[in-house]
DOKOL-632684 format. One record per residue: x, z, y of N, C-alpha, C, O in turn. Coordinates in Angstrom, 1 decimal, padded with zeros to 4 digits. Example, Ala and Ser with C-alpha at 12.3 -4.5 7.8 and 13.67 -1.06 7.14 Angstrom:
@npx = 013.2; npz = 007.8; npy = -005.7; capx = 012.3; capz = 007.8; capy = -004.5; cpx = 013.2; cpz = 007.8; cpy = -003.3; opx = 014.2; opz = 008.5; opy = -003.3 .
@npx = 012.8; npz = 007.1; npy = -002.2; capx = 013.7; capz = 007.1; capy = -001.1; cpx = 012.9; cpz = 007.9; cpy = 000.0; opx = 013.4; opz = 008.0; opy = 001.1 .
// end
This chain:
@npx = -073.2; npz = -129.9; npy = -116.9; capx = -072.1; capz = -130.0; capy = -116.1; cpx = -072.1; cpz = -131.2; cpy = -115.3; opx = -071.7; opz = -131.3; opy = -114.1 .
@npx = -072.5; npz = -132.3; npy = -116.0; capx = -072.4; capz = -133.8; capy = -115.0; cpx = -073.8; cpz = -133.3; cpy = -113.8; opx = -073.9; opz = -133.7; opy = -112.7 .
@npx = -074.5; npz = -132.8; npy = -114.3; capx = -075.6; capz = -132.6; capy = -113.3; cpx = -075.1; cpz = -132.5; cpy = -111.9; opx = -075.1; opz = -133.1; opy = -110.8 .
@npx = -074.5; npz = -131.4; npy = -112.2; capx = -074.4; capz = -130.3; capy = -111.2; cpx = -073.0; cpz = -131.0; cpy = -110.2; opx = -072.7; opz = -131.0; opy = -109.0 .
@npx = -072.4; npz = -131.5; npy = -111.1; capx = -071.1; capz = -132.5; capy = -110.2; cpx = -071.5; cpz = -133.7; cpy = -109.9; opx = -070.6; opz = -134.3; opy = -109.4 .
@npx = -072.7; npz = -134.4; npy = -110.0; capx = -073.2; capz = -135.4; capy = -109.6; cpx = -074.3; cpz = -134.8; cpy = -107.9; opx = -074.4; opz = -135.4; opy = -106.8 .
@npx = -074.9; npz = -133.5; npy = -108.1; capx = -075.3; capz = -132.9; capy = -107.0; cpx = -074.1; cpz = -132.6; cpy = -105.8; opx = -074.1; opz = -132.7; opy = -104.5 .
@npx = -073.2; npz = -132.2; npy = -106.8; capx = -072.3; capz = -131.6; capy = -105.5; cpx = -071.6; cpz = -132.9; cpy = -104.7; opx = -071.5; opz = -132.9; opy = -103.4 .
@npx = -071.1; npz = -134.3; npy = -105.8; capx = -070.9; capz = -135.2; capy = -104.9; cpx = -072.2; cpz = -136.1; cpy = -104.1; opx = -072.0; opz = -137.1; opy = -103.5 .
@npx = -073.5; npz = -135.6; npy = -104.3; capx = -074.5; capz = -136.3; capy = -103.6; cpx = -074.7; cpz = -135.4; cpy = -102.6; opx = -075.8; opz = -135.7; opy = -102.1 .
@npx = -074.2; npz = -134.4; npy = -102.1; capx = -074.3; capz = -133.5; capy = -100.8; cpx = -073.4; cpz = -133.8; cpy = -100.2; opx = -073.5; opz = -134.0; opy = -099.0 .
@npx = -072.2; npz = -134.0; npy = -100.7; capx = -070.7; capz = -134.5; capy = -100.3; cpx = -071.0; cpz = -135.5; cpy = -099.4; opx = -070.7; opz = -135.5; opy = -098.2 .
@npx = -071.7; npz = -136.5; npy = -100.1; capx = -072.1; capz = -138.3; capy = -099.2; cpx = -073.0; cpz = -138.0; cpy = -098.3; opx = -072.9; opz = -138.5; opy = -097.2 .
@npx = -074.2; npz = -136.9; npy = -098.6; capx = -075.2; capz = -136.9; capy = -097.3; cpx = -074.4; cpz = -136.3; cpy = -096.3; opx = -074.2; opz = -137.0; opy = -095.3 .
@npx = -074.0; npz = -135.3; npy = -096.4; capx = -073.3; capz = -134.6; capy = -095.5; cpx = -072.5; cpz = -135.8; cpy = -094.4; opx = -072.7; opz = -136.0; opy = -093.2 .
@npx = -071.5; npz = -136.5; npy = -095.3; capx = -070.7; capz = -137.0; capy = -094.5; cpx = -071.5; cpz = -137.9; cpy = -093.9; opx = -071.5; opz = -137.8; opy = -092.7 .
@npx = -072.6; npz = -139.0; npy = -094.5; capx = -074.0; capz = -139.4; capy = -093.4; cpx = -073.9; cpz = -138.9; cpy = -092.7; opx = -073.2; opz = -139.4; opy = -091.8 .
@npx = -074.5; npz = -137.9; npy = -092.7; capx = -075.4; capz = -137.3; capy = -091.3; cpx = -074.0; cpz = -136.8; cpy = -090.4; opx = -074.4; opz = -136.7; opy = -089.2 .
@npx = -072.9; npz = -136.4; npy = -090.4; capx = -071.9; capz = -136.2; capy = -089.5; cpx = -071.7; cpz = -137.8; cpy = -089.2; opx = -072.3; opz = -138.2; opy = -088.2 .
@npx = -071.1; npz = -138.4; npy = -089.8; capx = -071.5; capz = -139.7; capy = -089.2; cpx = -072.3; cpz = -140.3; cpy = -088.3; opx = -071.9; opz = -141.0; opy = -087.3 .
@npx = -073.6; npz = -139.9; npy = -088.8; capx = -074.8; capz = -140.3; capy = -087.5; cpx = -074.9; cpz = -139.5; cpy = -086.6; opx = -075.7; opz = -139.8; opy = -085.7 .
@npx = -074.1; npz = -138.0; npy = -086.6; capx = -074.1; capz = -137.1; capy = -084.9; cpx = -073.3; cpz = -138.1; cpy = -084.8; opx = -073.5; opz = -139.1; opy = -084.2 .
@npx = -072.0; npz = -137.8; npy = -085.4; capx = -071.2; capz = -138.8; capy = -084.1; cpx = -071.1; cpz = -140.0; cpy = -083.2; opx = -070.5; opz = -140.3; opy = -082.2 .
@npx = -072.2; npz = -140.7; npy = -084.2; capx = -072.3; capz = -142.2; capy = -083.2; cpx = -073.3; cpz = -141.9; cpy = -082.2; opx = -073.2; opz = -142.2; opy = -081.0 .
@npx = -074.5; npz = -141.0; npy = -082.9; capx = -074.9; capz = -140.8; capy = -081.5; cpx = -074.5; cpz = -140.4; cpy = -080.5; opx = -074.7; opz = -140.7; opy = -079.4 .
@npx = -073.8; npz = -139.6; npy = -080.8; capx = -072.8; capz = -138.6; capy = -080.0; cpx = -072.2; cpz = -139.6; cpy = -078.6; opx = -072.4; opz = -139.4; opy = -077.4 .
@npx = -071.6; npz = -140.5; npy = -079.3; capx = -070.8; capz = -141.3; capy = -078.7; cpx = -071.7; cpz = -142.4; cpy = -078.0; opx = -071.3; opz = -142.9; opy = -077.0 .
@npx = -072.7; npz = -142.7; npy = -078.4; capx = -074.0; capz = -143.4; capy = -077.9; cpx = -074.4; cpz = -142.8; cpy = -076.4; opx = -074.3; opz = -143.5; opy = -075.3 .
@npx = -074.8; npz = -141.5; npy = -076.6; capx = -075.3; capz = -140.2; capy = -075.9; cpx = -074.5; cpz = -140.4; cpy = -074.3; opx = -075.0; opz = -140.6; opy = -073.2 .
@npx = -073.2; npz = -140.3; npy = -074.9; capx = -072.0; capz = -139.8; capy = -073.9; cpx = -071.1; cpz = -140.8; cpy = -073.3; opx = -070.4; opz = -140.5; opy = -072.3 .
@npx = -071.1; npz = -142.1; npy = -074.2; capx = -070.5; capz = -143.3; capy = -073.4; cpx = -068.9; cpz = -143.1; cpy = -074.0; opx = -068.0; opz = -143.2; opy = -073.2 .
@npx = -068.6; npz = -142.8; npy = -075.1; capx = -068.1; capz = -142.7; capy = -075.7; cpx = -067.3; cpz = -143.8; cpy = -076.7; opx = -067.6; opz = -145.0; opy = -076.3 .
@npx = -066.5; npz = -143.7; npy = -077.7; capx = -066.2; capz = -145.0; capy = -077.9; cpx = -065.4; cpz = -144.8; cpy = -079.6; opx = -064.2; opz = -144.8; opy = -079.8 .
@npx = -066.1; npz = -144.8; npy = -080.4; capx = -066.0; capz = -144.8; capy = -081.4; cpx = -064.5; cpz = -145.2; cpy = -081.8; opx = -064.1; opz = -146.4; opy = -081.5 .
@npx = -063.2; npz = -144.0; npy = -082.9; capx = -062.6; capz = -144.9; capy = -083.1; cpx = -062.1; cpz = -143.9; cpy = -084.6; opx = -061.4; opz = -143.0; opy = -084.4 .
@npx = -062.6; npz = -144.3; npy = -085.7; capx = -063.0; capz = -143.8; capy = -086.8; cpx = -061.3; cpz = -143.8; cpy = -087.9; opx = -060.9; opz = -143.0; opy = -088.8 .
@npx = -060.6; npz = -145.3; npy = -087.2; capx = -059.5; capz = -145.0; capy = -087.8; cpx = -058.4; cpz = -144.5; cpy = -087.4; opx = -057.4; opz = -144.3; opy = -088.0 .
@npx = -058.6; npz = -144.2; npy = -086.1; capx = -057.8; capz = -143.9; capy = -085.5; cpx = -056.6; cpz = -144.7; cpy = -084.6; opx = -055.5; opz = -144.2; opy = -084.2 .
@npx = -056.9; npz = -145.9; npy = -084.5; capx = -055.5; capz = -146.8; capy = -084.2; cpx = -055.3; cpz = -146.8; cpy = -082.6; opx = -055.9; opz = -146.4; opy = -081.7 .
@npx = -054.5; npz = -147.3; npy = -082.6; capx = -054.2; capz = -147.5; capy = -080.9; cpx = -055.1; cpz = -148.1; cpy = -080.5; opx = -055.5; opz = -148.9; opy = -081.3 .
@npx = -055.8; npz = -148.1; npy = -079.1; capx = -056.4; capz = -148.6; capy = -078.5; cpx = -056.3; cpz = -148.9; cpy = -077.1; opx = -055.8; opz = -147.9; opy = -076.5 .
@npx = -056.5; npz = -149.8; npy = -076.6; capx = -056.2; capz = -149.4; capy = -074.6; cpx = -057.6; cpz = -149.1; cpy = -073.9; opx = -058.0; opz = -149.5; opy = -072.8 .
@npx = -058.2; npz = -148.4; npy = -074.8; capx = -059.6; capz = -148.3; capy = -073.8; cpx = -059.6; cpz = -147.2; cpy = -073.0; opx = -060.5; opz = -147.0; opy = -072.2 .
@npx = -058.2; npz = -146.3; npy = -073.0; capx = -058.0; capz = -144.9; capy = -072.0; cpx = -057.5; cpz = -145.4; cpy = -070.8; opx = -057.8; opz = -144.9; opy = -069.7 .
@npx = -056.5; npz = -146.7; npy = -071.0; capx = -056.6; capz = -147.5; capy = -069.3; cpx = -057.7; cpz = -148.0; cpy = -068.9; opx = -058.3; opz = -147.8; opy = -067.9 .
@npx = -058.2; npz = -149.1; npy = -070.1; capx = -059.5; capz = -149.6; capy = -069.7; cpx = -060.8; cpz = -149.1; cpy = -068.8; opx = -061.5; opz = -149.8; opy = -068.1 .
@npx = -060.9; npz = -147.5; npy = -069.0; capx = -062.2; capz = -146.8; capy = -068.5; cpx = -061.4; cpz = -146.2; cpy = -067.0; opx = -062.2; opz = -145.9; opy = -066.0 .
@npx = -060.4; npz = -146.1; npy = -066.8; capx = -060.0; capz = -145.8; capy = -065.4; cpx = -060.8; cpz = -146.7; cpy = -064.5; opx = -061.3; opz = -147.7; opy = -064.9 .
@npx = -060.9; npz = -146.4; npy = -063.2; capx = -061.5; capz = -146.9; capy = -062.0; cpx = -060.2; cpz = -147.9; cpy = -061.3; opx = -059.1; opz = -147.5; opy = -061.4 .
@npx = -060.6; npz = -148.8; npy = -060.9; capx = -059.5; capz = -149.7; capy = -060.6; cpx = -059.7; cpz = -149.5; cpy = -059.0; opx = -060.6; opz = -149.4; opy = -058.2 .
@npx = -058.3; npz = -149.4; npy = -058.9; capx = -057.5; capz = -148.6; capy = -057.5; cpx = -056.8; cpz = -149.9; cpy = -056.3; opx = -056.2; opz = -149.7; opy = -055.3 .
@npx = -057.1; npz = -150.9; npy = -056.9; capx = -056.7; capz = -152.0; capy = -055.9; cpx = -057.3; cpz = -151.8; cpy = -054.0; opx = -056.7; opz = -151.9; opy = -052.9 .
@npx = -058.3; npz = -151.7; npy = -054.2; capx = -058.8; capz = -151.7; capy = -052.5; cpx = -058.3; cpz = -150.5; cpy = -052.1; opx = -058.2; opz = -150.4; opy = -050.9 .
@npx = -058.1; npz = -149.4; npy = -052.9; capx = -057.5; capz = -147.7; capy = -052.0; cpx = -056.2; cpz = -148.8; cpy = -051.4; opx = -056.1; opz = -149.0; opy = -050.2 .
@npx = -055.6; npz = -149.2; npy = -052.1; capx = -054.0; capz = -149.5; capy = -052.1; cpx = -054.2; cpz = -150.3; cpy = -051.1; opx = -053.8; opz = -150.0; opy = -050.0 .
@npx = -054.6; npz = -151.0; npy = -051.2; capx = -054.9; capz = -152.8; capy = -049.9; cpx = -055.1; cpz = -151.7; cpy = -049.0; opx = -054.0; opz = -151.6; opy = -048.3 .
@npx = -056.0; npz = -150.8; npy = -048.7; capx = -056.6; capz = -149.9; capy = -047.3; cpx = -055.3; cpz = -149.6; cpy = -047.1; opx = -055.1; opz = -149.7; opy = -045.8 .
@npx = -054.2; npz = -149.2; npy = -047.7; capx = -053.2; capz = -148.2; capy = -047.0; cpx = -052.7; cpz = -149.0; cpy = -046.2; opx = -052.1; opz = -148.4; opy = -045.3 .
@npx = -052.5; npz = -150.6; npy = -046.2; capx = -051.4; capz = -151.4; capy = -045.3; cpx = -052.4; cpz = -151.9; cpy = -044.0; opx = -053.5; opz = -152.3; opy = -044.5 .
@npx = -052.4; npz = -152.0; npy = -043.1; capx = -053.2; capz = -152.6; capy = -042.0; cpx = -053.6; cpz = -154.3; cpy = -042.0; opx = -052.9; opz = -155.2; opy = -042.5 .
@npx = -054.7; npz = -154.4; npy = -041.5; capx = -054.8; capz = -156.1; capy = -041.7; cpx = -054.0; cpz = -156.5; cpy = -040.5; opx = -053.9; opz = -156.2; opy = -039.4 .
@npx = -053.2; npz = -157.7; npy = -041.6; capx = -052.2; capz = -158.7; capy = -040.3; cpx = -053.1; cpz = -159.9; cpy = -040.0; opx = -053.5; opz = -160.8; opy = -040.7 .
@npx = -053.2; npz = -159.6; npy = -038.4; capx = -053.6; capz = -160.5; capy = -037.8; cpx = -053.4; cpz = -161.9; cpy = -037.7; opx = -054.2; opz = -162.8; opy = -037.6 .
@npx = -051.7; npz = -162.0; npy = -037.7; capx = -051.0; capz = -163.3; capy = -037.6; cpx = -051.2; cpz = -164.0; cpy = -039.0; opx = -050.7; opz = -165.1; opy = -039.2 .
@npx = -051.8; npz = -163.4; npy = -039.9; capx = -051.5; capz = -164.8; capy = -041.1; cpx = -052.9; cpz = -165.5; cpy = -040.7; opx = -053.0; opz = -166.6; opy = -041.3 .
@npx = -054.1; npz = -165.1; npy = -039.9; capx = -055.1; capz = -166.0; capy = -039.5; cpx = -055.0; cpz = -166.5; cpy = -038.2; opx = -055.9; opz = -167.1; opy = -037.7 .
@npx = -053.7; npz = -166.2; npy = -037.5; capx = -053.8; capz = -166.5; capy = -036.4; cpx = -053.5; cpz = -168.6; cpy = -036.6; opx = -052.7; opz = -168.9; opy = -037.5 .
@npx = -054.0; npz = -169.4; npy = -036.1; capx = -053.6; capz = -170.6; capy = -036.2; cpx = -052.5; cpz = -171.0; cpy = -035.6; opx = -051.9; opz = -172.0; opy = -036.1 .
@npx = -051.9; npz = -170.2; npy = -034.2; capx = -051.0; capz = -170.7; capy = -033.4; cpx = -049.7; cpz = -169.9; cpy = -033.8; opx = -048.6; opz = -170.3; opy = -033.5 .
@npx = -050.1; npz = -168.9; npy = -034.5; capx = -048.9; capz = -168.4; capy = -035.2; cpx = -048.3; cpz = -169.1; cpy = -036.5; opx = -047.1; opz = -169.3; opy = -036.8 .
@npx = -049.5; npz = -169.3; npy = -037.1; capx = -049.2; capz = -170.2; capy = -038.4; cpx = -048.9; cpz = -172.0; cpy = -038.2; opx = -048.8; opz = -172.6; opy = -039.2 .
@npx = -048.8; npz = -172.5; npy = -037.2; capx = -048.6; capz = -173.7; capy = -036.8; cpx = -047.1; cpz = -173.1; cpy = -036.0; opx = -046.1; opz = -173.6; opy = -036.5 .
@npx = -047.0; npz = -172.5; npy = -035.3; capx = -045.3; capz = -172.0; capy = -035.1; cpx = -044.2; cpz = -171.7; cpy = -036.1; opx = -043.1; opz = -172.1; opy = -036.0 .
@npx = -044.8; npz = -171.1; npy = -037.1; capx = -044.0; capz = -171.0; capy = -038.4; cpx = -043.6; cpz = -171.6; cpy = -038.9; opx = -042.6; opz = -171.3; opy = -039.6 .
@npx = -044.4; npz = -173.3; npy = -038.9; capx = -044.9; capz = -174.1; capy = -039.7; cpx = -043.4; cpz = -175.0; cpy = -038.9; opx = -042.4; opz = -175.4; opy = -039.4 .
@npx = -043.8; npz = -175.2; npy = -037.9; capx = -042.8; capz = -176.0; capy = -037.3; cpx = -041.4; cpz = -175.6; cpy = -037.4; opx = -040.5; opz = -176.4; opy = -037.6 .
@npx = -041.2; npz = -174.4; npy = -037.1; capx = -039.8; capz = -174.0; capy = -036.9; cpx = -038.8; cpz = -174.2; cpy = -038.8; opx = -037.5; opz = -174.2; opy = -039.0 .
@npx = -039.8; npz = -174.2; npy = -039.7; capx = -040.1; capz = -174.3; capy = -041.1; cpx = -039.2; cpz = -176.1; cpy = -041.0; opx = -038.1; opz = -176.6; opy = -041.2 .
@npx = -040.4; npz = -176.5; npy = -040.7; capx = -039.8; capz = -178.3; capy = -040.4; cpx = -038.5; cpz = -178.5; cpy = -039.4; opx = -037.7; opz = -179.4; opy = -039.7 .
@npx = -038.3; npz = -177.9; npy = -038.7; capx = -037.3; capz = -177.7; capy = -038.0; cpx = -035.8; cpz = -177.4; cpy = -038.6; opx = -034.8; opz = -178.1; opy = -038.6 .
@npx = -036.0; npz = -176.2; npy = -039.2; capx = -034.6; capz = -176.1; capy = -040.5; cpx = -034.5; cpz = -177.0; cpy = -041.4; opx = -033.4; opz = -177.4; opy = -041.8 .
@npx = -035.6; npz = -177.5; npy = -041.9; capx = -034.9; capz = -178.5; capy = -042.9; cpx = -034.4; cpz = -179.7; cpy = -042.5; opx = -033.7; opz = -180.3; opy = -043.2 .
@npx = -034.8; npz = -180.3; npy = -041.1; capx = -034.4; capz = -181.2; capy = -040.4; cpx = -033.1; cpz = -180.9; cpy = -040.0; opx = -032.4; opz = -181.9; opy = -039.6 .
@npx = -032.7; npz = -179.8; npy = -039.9; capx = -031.6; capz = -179.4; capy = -039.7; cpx = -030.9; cpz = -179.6; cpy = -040.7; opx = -030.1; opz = -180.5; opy = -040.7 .
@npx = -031.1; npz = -179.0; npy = -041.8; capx = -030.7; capz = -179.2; capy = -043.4; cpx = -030.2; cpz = -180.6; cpy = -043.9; opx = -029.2; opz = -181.0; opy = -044.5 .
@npx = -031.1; npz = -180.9; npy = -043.5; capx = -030.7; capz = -182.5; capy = -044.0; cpx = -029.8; cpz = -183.3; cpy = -043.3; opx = -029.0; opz = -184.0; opy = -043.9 .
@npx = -029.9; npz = -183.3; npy = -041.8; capx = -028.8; capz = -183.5; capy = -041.1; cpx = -027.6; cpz = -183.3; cpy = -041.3; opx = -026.8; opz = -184.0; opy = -040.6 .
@npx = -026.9; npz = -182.0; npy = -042.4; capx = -025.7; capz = -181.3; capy = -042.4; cpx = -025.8; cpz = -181.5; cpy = -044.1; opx = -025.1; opz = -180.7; opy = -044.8 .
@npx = -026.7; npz = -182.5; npy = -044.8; capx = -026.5; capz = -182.6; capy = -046.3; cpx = -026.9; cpz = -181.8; cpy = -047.1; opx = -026.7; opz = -181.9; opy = -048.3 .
@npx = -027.9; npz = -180.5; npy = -046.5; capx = -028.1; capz = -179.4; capy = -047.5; cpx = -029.7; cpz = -179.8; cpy = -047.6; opx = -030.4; opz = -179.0; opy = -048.2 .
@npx = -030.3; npz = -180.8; npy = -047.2; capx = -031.9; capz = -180.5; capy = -047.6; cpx = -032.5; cpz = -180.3; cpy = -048.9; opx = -031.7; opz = -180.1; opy = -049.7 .
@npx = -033.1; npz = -180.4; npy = -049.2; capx = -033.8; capz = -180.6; capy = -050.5; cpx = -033.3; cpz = -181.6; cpy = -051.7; opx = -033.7; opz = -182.7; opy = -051.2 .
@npx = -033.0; npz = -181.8; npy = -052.5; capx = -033.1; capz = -183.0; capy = -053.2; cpx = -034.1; cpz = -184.1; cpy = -053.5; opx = -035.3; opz = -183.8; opy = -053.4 .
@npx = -033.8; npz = -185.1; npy = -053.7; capx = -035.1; capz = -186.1; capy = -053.7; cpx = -035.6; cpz = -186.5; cpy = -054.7; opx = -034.9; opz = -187.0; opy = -055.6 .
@npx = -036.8; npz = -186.2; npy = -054.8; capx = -037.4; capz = -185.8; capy = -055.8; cpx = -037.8; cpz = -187.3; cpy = -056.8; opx = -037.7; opz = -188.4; opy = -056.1 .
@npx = -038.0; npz = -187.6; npy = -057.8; capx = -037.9; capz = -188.9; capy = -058.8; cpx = -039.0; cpz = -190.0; cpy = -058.4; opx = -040.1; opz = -189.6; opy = -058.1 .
@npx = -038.6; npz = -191.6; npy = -058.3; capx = -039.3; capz = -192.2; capy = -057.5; cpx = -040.7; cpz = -192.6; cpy = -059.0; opx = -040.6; opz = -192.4; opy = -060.2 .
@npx = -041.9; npz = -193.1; npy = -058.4; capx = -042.9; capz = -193.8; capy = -059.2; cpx = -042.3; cpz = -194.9; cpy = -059.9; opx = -041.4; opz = -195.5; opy = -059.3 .
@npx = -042.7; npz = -195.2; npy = -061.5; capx = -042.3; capz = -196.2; capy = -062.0; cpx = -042.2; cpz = -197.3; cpy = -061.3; opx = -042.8; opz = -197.5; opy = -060.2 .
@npx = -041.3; npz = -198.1; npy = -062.1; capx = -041.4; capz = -199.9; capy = -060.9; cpx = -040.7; cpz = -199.8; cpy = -059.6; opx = -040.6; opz = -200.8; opy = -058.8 .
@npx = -040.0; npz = -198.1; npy = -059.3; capx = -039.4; capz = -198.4; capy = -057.9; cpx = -038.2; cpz = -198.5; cpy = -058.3; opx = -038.2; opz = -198.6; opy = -059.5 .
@npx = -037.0; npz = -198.6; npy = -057.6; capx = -035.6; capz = -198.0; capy = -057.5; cpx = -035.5; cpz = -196.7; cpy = -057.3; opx = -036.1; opz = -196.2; opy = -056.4 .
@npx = -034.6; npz = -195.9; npy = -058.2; capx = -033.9; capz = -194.7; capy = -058.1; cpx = -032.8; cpz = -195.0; cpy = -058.0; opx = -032.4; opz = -196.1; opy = -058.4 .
@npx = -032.0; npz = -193.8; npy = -057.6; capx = -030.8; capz = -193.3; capy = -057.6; cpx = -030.3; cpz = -192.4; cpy = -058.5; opx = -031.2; opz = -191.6; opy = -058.7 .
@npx = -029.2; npz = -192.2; npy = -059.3; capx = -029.2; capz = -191.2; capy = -060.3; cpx = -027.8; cpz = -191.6; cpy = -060.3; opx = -027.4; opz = -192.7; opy = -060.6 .
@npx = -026.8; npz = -190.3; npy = -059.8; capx = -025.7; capz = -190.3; capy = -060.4; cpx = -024.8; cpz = -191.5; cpy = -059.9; opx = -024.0; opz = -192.0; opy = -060.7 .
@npx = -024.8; npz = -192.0; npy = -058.8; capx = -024.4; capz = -193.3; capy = -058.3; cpx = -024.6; cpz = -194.3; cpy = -059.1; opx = -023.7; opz = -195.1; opy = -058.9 .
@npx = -025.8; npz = -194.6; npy = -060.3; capx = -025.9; capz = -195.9; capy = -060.8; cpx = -027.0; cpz = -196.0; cpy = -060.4; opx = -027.5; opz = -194.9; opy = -060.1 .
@npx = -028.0; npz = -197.4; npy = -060.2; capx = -029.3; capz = -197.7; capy = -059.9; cpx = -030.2; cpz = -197.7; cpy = -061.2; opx = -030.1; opz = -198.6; opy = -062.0 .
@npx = -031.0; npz = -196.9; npy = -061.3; capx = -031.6; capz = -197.7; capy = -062.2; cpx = -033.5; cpz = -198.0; cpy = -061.8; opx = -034.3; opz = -197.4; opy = -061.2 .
@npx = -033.4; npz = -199.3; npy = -062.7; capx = -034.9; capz = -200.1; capy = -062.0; cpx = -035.6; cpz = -199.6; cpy = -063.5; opx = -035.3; opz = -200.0; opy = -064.7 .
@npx = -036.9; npz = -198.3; npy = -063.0; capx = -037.5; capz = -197.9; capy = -064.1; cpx = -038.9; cpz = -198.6; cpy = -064.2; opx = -039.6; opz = -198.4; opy = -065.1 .
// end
C-alpha cells in the first residue's frame, strides 16, 4: 500500500515539474511573464507602447516659443507689469536679506 501511494505522489511531483517547465518555457518562448501567485502586477500597463509623440503630433509646432524677438517681447512687457506693480504696492515681496545685512520684518529691524 505505501508503495503504490509513494508512486502515485512521485507522478504527482513529476507531473507538476514538467508542467512547470512548459510553462516557463512557454513564457520564455512568447515573451511572457511569469506570475505563479497570482498577485497584482502593473506589467499590463508596463508592456503598452508609449503614446507620447502620437499625442505631441496632434498639436502643431509653435513657432513663437523659439522665436527670440517674440520671447524678448514677452519678456519685457513681463518687467513692465511688475514695474507697474510695484509702483501701485502690489509687486512681489522682498525676499530675506544675506546674513550680516539689515532686514525688515514686521516694522522692527532686525541685524541678523
Amino acid at each position: 500500500m505505501s508503495v503504490s501511494s509513494s508512486l502515485g505522489s512521485l507522478r504527482n511531483v513529476l507531473a507538476e515539474a514538467a508542467k512547470r517547465g512548459v510553462t516557463e518555457a512557454r513564457a520564455r518562448i512568447f515573451g511572457h511573464v511569469l506570475n505563479p501567485a497570482g498577485q497584482r502586477s502593473p506589467h499590463k500597463i508596463l508592456r503598452k507602447k508609449l503614446i507620447g509623440d502620437k499625442v505631441a503630433a496632434w498639436y502643431p509646432y509653435d513657432i513663437n516659443k523659439d522665436d527670440p524677438l517674440v520671447m524678448a517681447r514677452r519678456e519685457q512687457e513681463r518687467l513692465n507689469k511688475l514695474e507697474m506693480l510695484k509702483r501701485r504696492g502690489k509687486g512681489p515681496q522682498r525676499r530675506p536679506r544675506k546674513a550680516g545685512q539689515i532686514r525688515y520684518h514686521y516694522r522692527t529691524i532686525i541685524i541678523s
